[in-house]
NUDOTOR-784448 format. One line per 2 residues: number of its first residue (from 1); for each residue x, y, z of N, C-alpha, C, O. Coordinates in steps of 0.05 Angstrom, whole numbers, plus 32768, in hexadecimal, padded with zeros to 4 digits. Each point is the difference from the previous one (the first is absolute). Example, Ala and Ser with C-alpha at 12.3 -4.5 7.8 and 13.67 -1.06 7.14 Angstrom:
BEGIN
1) 8108/7F8E/809C/7FEE/8018/8000/8012/8018/8000/8015/8000/800D  7FE4/8015/7FE5/8010/8018/8001/7FF1/8016/800E/800A/8016/8004
This chain:
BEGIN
1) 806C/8183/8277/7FF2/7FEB/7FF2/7FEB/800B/7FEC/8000/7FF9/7FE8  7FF1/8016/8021/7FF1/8011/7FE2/800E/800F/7FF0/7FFA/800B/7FEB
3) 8016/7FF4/801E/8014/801B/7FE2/8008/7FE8/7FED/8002/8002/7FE7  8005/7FE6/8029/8008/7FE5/7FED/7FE7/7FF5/7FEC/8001/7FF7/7FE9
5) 7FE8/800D/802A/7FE1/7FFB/7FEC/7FFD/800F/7FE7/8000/7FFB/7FE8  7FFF/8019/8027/7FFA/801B/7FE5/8018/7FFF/7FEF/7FFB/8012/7FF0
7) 801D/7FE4/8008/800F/7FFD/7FFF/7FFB/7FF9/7FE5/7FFE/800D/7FEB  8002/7FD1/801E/7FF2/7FE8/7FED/7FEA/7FFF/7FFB/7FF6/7FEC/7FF7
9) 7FF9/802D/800E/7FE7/8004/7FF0/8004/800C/7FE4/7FF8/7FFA/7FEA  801A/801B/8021/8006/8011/7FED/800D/7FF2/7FE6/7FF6/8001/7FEA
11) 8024/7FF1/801A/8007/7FF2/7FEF/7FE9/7FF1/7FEE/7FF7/8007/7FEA  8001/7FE0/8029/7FEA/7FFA/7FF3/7FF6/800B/7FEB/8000/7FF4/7FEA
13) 7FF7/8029/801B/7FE3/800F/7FEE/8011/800B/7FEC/7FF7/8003/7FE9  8028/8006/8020/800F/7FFE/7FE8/8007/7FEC/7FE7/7FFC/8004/7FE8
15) 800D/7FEC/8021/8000/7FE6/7FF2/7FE5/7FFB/7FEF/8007/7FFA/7FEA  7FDA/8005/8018/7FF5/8001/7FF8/7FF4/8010/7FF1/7FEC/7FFA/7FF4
17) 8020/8020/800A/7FF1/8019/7FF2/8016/7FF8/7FE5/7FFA/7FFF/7FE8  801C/7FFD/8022/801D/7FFB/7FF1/7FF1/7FE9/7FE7/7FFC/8004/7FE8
19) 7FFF/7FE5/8027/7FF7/7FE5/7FED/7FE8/800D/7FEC/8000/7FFE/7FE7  7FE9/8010/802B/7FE9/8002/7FEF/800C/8012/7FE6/7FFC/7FF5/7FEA
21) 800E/801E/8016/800E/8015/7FED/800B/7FF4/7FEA/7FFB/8009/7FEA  801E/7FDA/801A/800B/7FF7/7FF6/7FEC/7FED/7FE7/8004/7FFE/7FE8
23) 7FE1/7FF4/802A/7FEF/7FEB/7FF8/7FF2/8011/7FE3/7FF8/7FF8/7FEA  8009/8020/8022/7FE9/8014/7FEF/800C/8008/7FEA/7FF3/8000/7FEB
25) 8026/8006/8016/800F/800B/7FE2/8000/7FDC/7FF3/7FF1/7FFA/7FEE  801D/7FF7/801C/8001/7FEC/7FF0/7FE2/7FF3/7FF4/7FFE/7FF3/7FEB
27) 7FF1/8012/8024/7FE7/7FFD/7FF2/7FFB/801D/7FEC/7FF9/7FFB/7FE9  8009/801B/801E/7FF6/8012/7FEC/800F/7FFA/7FDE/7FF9/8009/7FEA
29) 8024/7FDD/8023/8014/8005/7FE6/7FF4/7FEC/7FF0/7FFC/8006/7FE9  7FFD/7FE1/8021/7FF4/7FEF/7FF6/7FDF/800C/7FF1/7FFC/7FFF/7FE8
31) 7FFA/8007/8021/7FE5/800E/7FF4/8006/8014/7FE8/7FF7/7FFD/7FE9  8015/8013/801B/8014/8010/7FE6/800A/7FEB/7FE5/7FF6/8000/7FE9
33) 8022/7FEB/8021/8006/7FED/7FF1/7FEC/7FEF/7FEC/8006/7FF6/7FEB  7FD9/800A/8025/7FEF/7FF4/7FF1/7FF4/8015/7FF7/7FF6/7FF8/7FEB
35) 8005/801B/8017/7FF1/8018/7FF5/8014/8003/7FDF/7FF4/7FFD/7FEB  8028/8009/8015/800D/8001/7FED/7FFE/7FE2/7FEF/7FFC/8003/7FE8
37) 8005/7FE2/8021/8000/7FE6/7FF0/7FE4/8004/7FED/8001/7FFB/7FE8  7FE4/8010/8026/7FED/8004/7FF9/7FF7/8017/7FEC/7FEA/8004/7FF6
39) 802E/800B/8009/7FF6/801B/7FEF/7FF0/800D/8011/7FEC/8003/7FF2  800F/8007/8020/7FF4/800C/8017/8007/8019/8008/8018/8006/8001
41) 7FD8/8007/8004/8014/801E/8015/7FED/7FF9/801E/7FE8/7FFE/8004  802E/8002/800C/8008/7FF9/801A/7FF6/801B/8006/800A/8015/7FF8
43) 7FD9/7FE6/801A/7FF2/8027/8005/800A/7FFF/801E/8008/7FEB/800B  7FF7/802B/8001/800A/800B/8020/801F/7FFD/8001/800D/800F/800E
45) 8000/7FDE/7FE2/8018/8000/8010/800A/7FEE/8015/8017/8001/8008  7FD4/7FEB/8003/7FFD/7FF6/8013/7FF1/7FEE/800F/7FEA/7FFD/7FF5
47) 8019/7FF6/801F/7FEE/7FE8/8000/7FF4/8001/8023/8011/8005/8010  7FDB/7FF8/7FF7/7FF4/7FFA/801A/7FF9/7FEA/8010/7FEE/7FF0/7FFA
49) 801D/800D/8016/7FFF/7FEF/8011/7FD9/7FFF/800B/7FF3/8011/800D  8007/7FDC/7FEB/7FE5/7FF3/800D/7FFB/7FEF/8014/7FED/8001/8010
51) 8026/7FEE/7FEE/7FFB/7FE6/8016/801B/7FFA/8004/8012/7FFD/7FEF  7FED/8001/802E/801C/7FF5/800C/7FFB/7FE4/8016/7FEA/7FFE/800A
53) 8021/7FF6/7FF9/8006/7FE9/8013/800A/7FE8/7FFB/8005/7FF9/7FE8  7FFF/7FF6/802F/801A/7FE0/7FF6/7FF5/7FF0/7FFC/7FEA/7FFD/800A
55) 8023/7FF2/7FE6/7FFE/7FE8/7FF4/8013/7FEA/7FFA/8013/8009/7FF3  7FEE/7FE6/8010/8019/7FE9/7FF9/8009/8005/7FED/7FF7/8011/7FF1
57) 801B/7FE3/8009/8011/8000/7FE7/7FFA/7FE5/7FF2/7FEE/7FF4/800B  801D/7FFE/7FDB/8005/7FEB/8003/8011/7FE8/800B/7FFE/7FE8/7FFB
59) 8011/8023/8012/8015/7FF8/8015/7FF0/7FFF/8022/800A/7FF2/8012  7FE5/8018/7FF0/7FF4/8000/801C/8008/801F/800A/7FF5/800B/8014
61) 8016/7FFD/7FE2/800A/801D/8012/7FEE/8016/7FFE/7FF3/8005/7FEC  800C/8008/802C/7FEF/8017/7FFA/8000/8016/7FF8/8006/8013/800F
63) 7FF5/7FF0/7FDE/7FFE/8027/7FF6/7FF4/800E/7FF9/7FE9/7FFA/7FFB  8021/8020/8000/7FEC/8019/7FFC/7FF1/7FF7/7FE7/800C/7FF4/7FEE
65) 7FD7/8011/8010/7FF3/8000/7FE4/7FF6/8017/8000/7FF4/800A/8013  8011/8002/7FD7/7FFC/8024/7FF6/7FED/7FFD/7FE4/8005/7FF1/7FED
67) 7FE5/8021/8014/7FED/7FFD/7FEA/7FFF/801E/7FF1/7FFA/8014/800C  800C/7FEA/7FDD/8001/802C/7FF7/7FF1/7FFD/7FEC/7FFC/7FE9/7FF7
69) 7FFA/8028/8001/7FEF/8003/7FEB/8010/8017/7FE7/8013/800D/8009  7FE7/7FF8/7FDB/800B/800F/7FFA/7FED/8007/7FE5/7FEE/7FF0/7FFA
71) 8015/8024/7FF9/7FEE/8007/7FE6/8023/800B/7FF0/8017/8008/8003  7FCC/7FED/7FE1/800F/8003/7FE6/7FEE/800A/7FE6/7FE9/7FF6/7FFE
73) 801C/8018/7FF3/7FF5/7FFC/7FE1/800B/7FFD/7FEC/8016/8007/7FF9  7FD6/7FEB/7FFA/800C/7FF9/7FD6/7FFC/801F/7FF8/800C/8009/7FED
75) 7FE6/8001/801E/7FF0/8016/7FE5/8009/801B/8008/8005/8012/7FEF  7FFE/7FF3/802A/7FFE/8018/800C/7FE2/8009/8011/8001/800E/8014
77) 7FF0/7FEB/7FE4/7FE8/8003/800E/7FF2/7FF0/800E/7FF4/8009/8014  800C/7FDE/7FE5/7FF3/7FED/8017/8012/7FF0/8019/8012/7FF0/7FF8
79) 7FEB/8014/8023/800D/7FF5/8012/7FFE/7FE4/7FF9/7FEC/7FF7/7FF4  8022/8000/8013/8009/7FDC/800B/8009/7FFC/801C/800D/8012/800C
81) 7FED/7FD5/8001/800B/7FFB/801A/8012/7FE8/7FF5/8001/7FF0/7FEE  8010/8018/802B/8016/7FE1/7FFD/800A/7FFC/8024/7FFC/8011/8011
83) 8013/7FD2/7FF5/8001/8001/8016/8017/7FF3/8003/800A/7FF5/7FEC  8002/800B/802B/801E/7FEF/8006/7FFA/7FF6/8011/7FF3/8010/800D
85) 8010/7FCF/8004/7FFF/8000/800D/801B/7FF3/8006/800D/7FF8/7FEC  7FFF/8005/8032/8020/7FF2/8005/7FF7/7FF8/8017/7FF0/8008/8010
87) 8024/7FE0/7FEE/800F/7FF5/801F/8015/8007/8005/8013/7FFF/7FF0  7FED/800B/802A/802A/800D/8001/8007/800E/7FE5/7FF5/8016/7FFC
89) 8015/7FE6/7FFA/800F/8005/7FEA/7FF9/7FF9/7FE9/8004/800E/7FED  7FED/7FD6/8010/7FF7/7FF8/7FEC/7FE1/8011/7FF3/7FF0/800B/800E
91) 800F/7FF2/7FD4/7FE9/8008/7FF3/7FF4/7FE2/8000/8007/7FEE/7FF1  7FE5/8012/8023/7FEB/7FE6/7FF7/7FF0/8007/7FEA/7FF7/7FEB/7FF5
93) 8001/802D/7FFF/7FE5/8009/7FEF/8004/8017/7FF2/8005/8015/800C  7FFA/7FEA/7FE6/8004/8026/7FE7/7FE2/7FF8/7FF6/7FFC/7FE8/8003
95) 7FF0/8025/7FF3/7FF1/7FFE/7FF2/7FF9/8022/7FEF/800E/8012/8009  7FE8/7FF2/7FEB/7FEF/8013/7FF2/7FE2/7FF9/7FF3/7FFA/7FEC/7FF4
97) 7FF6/8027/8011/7FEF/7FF3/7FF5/7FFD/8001/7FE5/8014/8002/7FF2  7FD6/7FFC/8004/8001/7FFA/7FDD/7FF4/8020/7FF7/7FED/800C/8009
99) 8022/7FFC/7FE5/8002/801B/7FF7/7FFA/7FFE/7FDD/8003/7FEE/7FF0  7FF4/8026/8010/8001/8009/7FDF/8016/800B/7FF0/8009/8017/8003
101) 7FFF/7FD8/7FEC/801F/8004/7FF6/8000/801A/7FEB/7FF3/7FFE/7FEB  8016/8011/8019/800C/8022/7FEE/8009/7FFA/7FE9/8018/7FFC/7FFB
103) 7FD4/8004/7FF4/8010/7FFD/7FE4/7FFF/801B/7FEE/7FE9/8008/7FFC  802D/8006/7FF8/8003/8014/7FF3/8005/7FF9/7FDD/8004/8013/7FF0
Protein backbone atom coordinates (compact mmCIF):
# COMPACT_ATOMS: atom_id res chain seq x y z
CA UNK A 1 0.00 0.00 0.00
CA UNK A 2 2.82 2.72 0.28
CA UNK A 3 4.61 1.80 -2.84
CA UNK A 4 0.86 2.54 -4.36
CA UNK A 5 1.10 6.16 -2.36
CA UNK A 6 4.46 7.10 -3.43
CA UNK A 7 3.38 5.95 -6.50
CA UNK A 8 0.64 8.56 -7.10
CA UNK A 9 2.64 11.06 -5.49
CA UNK A 10 5.05 10.76 -7.81
CA UNK A 11 2.88 10.96 -10.77
CA UNK A 12 1.14 13.72 -9.26
CA UNK A 13 4.46 15.95 -8.94
CA UNK A 14 5.04 14.75 -12.38
CA UNK A 15 2.04 15.86 -13.92
CA UNK A 16 2.55 19.11 -12.34
CA UNK A 17 6.15 19.99 -13.06
CA UNK A 18 4.90 18.73 -16.70
CA UNK A 19 1.78 21.50 -16.62
CA UNK A 20 3.93 24.27 -14.90
CA UNK A 21 6.70 23.95 -17.85
CA UNK A 22 4.03 23.80 -20.43
CA UNK A 23 2.06 27.11 -18.65
CA UNK A 24 5.56 28.89 -18.73
CA UNK A 25 6.63 28.56 -22.41
CA UNK A 26 3.20 29.43 -23.50
CA UNK A 27 3.32 32.46 -21.36
CA UNK A 28 7.01 33.28 -22.22
CA UNK A 29 5.45 32.96 -26.10
CA UNK A 30 2.81 35.27 -25.48
CA UNK A 31 5.07 37.98 -23.75
CA UNK A 32 7.60 37.66 -26.82
CA UNK A 33 4.45 38.00 -29.25
CA UNK A 34 3.75 41.40 -27.44
CA UNK A 35 7.31 42.47 -27.10
CA UNK A 36 7.56 42.03 -31.10
CA UNK A 37 3.69 43.77 -31.78
CA UNK A 38 5.34 46.56 -29.66
CA UNK A 39 8.73 46.97 -31.29
CA UNK A 40 10.35 45.79 -28.13
CA UNK A 41 13.33 43.51 -27.39
CA UNK A 42 12.09 40.77 -25.17
CA UNK A 43 15.38 40.98 -22.39
CA UNK A 44 16.30 37.45 -20.45
CA UNK A 45 14.62 35.31 -22.74
CA UNK A 46 12.07 34.53 -20.34
CA UNK A 47 9.40 34.99 -17.93
CA UNK A 48 8.99 34.28 -13.98
CA UNK A 49 6.58 32.92 -12.25
CA UNK A 50 5.51 35.25 -9.13
CA UNK A 51 2.25 34.22 -7.90
CA UNK A 52 0.60 31.00 -8.12
CA UNK A 53 -2.90 29.72 -6.88
CA UNK A 54 -6.82 28.87 -7.87
CA UNK A 55 -9.43 30.55 -8.90
CA UNK A 56 -12.77 29.97 -10.74
CA UNK A 57 -13.21 30.24 -14.06
CA UNK A 58 -16.09 31.82 -15.65
CA UNK A 59 -17.83 28.66 -15.82
CA UNK A 60 -17.45 27.94 -12.02
CA UNK A 61 -14.47 25.61 -12.47
CA UNK A 62 -11.44 25.67 -10.73
CA UNK A 63 -7.99 26.48 -11.90
CA UNK A 64 -4.54 27.10 -11.82
CA UNK A 65 -3.90 31.05 -11.80
CA UNK A 66 -0.13 31.69 -12.78
CA UNK A 67 1.28 35.34 -12.45
CA UNK A 68 5.04 35.97 -14.47
CA UNK A 69 6.54 38.92 -14.78
CA UNK A 70 8.85 39.74 -17.71
CA UNK A 71 11.24 42.83 -18.92
CA UNK A 72 11.64 44.48 -22.19
CA UNK A 73 13.27 47.56 -23.98
CA UNK A 74 12.56 50.25 -26.70
CA UNK A 75 16.07 51.60 -26.50
CA UNK A 76 18.44 49.10 -25.30
CA UNK A 77 19.11 50.67 -22.10
CA UNK A 78 16.25 51.21 -19.99
CA UNK A 79 14.43 48.12 -18.44
CA UNK A 80 10.61 47.78 -18.63
CA UNK A 81 8.41 45.36 -16.64
CA UNK A 82 5.55 43.50 -18.21
CA UNK A 83 3.36 40.75 -16.75
CA UNK A 84 1.11 37.69 -17.80
CA UNK A 85 -1.24 36.68 -15.89
CA UNK A 86 -3.58 33.12 -16.83
CA UNK A 87 -6.23 30.88 -15.83
CA UNK A 88 -5.53 27.31 -16.91
CA UNK A 89 -4.72 28.03 -20.19
CA UNK A 90 -6.23 31.14 -20.66
CA UNK A 91 -4.31 34.74 -20.80
CA UNK A 92 -6.65 36.82 -18.49
CA UNK A 93 -3.95 39.90 -18.63
CA UNK A 94 -0.74 40.81 -20.85
CA UNK A 95 0.17 44.22 -19.82
CA UNK A 96 3.50 46.27 -20.26
CA UNK A 97 4.17 49.16 -18.77
CA UNK A 98 4.46 52.51 -20.48
CA UNK A 99 7.95 52.84 -22.06
CA UNK A 100 9.79 55.39 -24.09
CA UNK A 101 9.46 54.75 -27.75
CA UNK A 102 13.15 54.42 -29.81
CA UNK A 103 13.07 56.66 -32.43
CA UNK A 104 16.11 56.65 -34.92
Amino acid sequence: MPELILLIVVGLLLWYWQDAMRAKEFARGKAYAACLQANTHFLDDSVQLVNIGLRRNTQGSVRIRRCYVFEFSSDGSQRYHGNVEMLGRDIMQLQMEAYREFVE
